[in-house]
N, CA, C and O atoms as a DFTB+ gen file, in Angstrom:
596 C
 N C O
     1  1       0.956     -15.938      13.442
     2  2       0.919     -17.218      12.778
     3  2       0.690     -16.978      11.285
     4  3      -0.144     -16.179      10.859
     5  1       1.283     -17.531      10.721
     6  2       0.844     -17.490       9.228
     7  2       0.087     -18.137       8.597
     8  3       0.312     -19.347       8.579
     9  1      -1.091     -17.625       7.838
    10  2      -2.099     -18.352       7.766
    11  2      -2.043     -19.862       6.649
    12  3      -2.782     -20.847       6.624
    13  1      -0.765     -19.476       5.761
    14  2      -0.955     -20.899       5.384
    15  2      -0.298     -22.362       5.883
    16  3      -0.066     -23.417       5.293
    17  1      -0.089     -21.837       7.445
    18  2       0.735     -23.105       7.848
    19  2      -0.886     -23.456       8.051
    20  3      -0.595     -24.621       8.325
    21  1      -1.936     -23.455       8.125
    22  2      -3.274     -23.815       8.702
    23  2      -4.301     -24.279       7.616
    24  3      -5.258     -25.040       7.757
    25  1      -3.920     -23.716       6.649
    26  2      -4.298     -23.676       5.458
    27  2      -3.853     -24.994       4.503
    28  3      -2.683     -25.110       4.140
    29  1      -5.010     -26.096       4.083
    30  2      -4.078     -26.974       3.285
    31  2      -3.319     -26.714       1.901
    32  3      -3.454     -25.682       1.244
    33  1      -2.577     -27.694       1.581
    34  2      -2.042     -27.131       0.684
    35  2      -2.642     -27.131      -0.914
    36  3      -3.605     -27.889      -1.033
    37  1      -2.326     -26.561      -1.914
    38  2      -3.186     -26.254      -3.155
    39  2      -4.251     -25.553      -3.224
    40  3      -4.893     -25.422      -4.266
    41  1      -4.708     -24.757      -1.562
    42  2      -6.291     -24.293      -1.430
    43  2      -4.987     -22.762      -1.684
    44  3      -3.883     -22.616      -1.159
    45  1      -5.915     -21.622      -2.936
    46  2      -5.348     -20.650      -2.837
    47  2      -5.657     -19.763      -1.878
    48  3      -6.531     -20.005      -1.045
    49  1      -4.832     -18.419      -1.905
    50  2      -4.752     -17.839      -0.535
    51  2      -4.949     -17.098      -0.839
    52  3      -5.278     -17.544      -1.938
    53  1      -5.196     -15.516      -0.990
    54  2      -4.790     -14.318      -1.361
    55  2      -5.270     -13.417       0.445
    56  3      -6.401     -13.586       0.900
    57  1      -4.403     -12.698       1.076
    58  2      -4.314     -12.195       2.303
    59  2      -4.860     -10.732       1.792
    60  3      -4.532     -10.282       0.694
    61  1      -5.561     -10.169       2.527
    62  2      -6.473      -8.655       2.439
    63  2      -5.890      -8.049       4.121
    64  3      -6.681      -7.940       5.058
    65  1      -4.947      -7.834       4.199
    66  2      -4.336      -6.758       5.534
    67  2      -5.003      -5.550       5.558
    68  3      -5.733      -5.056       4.698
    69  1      -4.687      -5.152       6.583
    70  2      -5.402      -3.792       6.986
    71  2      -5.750      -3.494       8.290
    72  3      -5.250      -4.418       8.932
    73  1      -6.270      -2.806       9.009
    74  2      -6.628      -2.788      10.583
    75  2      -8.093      -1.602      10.770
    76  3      -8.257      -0.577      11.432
    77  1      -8.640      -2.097      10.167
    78  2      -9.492      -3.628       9.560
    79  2      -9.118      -3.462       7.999
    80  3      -8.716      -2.422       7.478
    81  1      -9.280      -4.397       7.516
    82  2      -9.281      -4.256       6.128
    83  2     -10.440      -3.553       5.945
    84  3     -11.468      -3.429       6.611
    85  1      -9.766      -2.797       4.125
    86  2     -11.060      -2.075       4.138
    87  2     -12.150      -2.681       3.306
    88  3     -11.644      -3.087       2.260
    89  1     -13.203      -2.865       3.336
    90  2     -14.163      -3.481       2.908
    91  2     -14.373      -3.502       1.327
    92  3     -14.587      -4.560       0.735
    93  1     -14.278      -1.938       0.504
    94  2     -14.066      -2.687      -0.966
    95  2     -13.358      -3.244      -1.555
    96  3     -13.469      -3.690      -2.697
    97  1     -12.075      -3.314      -0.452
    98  2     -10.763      -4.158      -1.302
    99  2     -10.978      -5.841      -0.905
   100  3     -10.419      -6.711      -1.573
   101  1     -12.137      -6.266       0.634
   102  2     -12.532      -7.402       0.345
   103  2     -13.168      -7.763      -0.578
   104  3     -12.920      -8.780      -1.224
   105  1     -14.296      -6.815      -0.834
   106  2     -15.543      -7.136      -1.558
   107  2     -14.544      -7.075      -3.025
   108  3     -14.538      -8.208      -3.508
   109  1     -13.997      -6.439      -3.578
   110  2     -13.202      -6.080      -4.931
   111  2     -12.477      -7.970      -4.967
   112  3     -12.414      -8.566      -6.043
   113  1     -12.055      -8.577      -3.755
   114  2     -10.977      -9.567      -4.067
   115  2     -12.047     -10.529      -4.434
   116  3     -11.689     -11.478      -5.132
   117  1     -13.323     -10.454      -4.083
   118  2     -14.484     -11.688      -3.572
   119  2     -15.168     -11.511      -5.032
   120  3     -15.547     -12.518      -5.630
   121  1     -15.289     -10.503      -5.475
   122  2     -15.898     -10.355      -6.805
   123  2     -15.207     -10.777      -8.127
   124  3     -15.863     -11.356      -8.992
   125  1     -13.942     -10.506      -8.290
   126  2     -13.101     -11.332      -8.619
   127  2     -12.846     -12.779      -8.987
   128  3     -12.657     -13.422     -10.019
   129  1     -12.917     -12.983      -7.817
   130  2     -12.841     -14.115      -7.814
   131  2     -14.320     -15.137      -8.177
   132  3     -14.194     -16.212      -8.763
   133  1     -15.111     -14.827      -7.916
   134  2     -16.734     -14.860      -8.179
   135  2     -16.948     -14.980      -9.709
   136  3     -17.371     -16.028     -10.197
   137  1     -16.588     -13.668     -10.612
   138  2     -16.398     -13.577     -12.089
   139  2     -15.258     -14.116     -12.836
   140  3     -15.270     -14.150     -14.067
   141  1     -14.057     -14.629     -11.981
   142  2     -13.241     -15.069     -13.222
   143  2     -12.957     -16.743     -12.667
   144  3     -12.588     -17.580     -13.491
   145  1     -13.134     -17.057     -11.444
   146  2     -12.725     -18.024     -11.130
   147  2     -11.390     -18.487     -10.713
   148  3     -10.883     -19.608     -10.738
   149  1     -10.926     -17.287     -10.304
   150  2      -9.340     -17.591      -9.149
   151  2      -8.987     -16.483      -9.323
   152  3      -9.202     -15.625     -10.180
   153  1      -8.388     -16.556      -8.393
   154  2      -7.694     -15.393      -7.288
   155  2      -7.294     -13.943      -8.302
   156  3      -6.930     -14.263      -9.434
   157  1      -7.310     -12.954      -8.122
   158  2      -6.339     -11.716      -8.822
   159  2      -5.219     -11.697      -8.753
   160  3      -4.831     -12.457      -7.866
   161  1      -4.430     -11.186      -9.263
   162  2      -3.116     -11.068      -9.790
   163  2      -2.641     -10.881      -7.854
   164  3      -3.332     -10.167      -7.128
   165  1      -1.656     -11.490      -7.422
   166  2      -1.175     -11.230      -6.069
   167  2       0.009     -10.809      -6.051
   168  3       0.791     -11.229      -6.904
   169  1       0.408      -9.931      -5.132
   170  2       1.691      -9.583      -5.229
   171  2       2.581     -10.554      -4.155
   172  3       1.969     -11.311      -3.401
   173  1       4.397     -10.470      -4.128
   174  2       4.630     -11.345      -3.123
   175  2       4.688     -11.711      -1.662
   176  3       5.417     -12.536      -1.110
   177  1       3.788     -10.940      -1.168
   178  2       3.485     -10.764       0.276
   179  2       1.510     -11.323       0.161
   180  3       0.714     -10.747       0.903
   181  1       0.921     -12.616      -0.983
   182  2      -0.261     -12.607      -1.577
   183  2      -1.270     -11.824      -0.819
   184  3      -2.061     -12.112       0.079
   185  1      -0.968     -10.673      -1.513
   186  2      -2.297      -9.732      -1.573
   187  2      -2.176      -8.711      -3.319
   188  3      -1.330      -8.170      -4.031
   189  1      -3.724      -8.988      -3.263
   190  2      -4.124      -8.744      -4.314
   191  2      -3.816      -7.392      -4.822
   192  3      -4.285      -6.426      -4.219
   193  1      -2.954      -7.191      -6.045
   194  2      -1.790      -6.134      -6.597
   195  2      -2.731      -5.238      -6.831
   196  3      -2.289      -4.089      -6.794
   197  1      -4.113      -5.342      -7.108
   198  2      -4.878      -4.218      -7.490
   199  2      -5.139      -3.388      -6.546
   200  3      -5.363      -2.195      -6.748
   201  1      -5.135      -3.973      -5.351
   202  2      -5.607      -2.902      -4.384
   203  2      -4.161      -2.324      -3.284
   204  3      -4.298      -1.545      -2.341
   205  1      -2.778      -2.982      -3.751
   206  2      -1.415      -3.125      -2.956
   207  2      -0.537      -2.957      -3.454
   208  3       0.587      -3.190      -3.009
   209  1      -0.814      -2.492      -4.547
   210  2       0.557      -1.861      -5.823
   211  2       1.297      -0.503      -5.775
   212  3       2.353      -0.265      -6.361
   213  1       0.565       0.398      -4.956
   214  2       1.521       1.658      -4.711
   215  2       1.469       1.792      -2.942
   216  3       0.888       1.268      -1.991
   217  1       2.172       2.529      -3.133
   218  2       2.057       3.273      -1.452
   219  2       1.112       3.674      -0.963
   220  3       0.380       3.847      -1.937
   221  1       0.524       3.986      -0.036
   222  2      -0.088       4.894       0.765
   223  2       0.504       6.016       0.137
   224  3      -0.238       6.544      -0.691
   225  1       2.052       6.746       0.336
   226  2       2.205       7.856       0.124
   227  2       2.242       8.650      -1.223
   228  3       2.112       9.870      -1.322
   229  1       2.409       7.909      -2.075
   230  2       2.010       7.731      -3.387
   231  2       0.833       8.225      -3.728
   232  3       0.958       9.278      -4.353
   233  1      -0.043       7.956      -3.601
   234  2      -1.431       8.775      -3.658
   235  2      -1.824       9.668      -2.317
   236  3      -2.895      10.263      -2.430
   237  1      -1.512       9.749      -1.763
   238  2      -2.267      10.785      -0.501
   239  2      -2.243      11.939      -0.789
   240  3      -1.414      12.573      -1.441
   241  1      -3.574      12.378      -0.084
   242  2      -3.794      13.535      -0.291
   243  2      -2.914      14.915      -0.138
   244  3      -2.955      15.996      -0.726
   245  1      -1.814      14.196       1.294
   246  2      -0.891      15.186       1.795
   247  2       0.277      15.537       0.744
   248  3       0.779      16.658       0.652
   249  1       0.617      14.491       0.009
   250  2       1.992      14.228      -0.646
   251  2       2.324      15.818      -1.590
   252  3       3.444      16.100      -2.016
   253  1       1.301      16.552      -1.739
   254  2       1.872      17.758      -2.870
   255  2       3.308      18.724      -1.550
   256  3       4.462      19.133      -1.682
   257  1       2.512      18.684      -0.671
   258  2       2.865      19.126       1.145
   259  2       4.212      18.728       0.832
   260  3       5.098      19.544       0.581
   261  1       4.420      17.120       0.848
   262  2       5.671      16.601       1.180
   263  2       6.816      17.170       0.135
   264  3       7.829      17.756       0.516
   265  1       6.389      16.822      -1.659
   266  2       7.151      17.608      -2.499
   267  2       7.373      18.988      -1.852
   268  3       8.594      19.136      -1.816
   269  1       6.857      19.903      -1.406
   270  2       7.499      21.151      -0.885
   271  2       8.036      21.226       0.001
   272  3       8.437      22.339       0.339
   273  1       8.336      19.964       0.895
   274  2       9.040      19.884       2.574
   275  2       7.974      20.941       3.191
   276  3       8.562      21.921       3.649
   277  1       6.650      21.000       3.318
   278  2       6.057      21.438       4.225
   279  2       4.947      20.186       5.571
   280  3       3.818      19.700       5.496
   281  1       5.842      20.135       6.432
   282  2       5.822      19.089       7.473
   283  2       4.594      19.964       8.861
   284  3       4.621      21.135       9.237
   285  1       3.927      19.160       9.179
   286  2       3.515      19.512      10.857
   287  2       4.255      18.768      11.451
   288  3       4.807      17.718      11.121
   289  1       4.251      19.714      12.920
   290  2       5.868      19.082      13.705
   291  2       5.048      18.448      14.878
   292  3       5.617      17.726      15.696
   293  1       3.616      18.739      14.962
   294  2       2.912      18.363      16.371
   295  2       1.701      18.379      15.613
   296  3       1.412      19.051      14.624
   297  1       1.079      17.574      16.208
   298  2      -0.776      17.149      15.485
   299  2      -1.591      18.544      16.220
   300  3      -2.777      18.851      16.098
   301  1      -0.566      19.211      16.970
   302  2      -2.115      20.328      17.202
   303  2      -1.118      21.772      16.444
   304  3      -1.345      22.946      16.737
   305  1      -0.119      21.360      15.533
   306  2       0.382      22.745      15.538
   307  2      -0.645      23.428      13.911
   308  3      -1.357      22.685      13.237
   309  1      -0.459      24.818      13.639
   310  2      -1.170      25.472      12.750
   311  2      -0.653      24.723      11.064
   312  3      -1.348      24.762      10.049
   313  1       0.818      24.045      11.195
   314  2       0.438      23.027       9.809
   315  2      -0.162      22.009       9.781
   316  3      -0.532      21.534       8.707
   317  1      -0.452      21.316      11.158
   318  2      -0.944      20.191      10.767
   319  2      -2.585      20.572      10.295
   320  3      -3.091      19.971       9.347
   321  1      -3.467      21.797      11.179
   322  2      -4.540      22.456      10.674
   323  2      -4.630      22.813       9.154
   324  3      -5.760      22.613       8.710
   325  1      -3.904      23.198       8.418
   326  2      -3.309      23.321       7.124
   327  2      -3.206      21.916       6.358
   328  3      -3.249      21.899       5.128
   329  1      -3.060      20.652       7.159
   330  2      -3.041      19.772       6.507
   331  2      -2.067      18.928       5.670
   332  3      -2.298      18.000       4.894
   333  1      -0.622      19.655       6.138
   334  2       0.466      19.494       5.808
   335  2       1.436      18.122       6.316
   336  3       1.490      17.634       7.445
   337  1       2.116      17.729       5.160
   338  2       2.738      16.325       5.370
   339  2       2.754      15.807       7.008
   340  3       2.934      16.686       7.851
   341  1       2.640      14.940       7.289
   342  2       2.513      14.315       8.491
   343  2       3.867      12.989       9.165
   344  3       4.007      12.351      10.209
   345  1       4.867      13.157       7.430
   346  2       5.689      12.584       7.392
   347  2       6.770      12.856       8.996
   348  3       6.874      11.830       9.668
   349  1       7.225      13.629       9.347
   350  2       8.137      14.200      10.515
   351  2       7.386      13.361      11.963
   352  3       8.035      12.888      12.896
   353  1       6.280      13.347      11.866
   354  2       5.439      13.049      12.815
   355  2       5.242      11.171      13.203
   356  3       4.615      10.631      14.115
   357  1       6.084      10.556      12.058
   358  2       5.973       8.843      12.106
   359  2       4.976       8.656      10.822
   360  3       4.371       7.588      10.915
   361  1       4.780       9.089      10.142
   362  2       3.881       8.527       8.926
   363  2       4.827       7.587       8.237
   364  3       6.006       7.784       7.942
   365  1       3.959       6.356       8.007
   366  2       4.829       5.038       7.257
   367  2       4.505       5.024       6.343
   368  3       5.112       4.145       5.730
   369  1       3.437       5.788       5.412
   370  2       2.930       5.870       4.064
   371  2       3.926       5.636       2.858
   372  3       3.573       5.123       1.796
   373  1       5.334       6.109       3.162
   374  2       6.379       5.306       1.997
   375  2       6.352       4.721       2.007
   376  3       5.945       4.456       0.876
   377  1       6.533       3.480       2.710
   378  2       6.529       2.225       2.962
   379  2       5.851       1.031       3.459
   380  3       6.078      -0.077       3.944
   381  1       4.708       1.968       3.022
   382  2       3.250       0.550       3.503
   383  2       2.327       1.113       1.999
   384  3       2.166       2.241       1.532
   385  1       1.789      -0.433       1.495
   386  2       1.179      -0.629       0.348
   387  2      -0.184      -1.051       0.947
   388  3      -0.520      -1.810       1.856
   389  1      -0.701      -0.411       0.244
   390  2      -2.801      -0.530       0.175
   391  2      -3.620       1.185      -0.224
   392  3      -3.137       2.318      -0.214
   393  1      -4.521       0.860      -0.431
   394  2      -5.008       1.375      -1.192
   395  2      -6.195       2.585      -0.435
   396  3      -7.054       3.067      -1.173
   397  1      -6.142       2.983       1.012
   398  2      -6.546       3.952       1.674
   399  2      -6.805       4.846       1.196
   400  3      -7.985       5.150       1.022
   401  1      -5.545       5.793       0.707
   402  2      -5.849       6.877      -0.077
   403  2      -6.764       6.794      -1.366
   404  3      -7.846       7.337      -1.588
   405  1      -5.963       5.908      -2.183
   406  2      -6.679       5.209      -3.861
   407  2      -8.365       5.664      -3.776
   408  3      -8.887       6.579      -4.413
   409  1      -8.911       4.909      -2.977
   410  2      -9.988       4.633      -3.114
   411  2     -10.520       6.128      -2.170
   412  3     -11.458       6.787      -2.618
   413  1     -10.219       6.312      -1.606
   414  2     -10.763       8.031      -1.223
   415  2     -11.000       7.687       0.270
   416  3     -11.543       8.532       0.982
   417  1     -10.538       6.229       0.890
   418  2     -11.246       5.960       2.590
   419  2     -10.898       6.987       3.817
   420  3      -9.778       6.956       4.326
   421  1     -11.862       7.862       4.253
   422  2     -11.459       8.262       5.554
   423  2     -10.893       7.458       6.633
   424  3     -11.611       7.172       7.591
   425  1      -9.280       6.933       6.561
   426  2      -8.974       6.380       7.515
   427  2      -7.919       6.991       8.154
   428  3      -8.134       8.190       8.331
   429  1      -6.415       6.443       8.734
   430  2      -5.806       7.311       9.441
   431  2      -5.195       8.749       8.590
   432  3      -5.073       9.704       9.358
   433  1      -4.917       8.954       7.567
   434  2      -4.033       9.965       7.276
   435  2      -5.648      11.368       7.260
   436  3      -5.662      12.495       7.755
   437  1      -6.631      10.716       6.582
   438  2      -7.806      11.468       6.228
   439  2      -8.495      12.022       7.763
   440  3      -9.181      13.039       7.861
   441  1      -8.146      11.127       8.876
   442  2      -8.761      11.490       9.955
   443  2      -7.423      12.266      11.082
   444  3      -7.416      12.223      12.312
   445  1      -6.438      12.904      10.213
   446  2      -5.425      13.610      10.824
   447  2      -4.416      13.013      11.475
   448  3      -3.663      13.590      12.259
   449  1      -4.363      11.630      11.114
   450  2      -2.994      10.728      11.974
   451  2      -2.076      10.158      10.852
   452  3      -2.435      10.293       9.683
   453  1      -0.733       9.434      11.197
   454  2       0.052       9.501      10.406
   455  2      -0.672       8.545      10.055
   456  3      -1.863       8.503      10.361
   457  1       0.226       7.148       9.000
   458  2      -0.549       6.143       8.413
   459  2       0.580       5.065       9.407
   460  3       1.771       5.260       9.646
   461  1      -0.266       3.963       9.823
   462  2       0.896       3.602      10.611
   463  2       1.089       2.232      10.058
   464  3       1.176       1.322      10.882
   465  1       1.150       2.008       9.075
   466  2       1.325       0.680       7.517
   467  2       0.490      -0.015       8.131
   468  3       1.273      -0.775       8.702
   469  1      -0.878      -0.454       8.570
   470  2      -1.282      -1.392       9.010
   471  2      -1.207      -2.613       8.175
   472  3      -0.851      -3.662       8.711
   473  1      -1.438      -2.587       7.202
   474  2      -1.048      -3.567       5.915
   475  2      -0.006      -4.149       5.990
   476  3      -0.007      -5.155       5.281
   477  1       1.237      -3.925       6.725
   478  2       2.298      -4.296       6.771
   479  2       2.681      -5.250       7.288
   480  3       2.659      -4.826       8.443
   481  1       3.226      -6.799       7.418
   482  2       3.910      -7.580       8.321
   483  2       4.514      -6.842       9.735
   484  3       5.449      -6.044       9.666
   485  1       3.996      -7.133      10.764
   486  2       4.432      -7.192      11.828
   487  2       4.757      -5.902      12.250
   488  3       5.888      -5.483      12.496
   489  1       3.431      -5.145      12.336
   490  2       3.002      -3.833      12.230
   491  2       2.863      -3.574      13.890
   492  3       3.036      -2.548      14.549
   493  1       2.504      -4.850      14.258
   494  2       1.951      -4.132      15.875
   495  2       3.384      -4.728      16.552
   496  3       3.560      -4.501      17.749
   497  1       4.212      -5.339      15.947
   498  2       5.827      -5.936      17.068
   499  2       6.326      -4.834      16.565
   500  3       7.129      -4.530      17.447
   501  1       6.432      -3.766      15.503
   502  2       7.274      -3.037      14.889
   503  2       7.328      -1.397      16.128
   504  3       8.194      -0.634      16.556
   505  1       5.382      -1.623      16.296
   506  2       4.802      -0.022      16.668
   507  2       4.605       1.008      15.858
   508  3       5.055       1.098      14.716
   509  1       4.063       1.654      16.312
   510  2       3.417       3.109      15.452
   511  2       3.628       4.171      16.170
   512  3       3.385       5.094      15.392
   513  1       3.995       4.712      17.391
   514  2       4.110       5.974      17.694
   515  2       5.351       6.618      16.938
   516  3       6.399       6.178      16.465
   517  1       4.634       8.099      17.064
   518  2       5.231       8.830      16.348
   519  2       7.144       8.529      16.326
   520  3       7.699       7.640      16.971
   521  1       7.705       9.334      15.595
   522  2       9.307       9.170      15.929
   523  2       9.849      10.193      16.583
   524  3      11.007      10.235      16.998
   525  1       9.031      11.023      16.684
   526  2       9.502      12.269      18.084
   527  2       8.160      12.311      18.735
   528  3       7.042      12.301      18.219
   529  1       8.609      12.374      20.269
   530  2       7.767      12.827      21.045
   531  2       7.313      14.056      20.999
   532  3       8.143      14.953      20.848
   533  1       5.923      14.385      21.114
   534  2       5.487      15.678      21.532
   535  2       6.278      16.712      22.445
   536  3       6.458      16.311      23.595
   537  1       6.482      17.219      22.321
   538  2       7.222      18.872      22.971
   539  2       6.095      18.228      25.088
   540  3       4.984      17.824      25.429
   541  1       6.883      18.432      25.472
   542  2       6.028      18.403      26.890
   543  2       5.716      20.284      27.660
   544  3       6.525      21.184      27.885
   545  1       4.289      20.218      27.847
   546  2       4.763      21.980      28.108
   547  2       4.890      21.560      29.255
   548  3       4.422      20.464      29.564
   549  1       5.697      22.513      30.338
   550  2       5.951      22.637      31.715
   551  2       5.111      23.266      32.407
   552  3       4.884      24.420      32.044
   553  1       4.454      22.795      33.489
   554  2       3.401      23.328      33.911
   555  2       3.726      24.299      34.805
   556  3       4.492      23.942      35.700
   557  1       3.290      25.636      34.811
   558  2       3.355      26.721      35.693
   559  2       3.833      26.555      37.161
   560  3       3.448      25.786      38.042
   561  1       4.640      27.363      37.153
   562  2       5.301      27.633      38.402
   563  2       4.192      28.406      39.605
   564  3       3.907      29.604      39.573
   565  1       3.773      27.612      40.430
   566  2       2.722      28.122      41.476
   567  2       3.621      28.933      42.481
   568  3       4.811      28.792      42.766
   569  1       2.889      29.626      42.827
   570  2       4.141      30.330      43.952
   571  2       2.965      29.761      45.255
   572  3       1.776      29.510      45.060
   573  1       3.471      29.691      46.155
   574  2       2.833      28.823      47.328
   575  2       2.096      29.675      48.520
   576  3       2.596      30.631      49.113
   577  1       0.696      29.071      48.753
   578  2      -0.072      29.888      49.126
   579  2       0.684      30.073      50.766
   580  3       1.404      29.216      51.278
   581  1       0.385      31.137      51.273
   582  2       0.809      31.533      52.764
   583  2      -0.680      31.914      53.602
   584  3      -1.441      32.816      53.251
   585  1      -0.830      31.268      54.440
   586  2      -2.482      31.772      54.832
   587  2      -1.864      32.392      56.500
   588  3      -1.038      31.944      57.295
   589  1      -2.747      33.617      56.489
   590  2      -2.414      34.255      57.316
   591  2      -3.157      34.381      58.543
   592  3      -4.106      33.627      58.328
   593  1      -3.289      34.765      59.462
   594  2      -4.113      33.863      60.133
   595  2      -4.571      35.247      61.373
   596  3      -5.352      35.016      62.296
């Protein structure tokens, strides 16, 4: 639902996304607004441009990784231990805006998962698993017991 069909009209809006949002970019919109007396600059999806103006991938920590095309291909392989782009793996960090990285938050990319735009419109109809499945190992060939008697 969109919140300003609920919302009357002329009351301003400014939307703080996230899963959960993160708390200084509420507290940052609330203070704001507190000291100047309306809303911060919003971008056109209204959320506040200060904290929704670049990418996720744009600032992350991984991105030097990505300039070199050095990818983990599986969350348990020895690059992803290394810490290496997470892009191959479903990371939406090109294309989801907020400020995770910016502000230094241990959230998904910092806690070893891709970023899965939570910020984004229609993030959970869209999904987040990765874009390749994990490798499946095949489980050992038992050779079958014979009891002898």
């Amino acid at each position: 639902m969109d919140l300003r069909t609920v919302v009357p009209e002329g009351i301003p809006v400014a939307l703080v996304p996230g899963c959960p949002p993160i708390p200084e970019v509420i507290i940052g919109t609330l203070l704001h607004v507190h000291f100047h007396d309306e809303l911060p600059e919003l971008d056109k999806k209204l959320r506040p441009k200060m904290f929704y103006q670049m990418t996720v991938h744009m600032t992350c920590h991984r991105k030097p990784f990505f300039d070199q095309k050095l990818y983990a291909e599986s969350y348990d392989d020895e690059n992803a231990k290394k810490g290496y782009c997470l892009f191959k793996l479903g990371c939406k960090g090109p294309t989801a805006f907020n400020s995770c990285e910016t502000l230094g938050i241990d959230r998904c990319i910092a806690a070893g998962f891709c970023c899965i735009a939570c910020s984004e419109k229609g993030v959970w109809d869209k999904g987040f698993l990765p874009k390749k499945k994990p490798a499946r190992v095949k489980p050992e060939q038992k050779q079958p017991v014979v009891v002898r008697r």
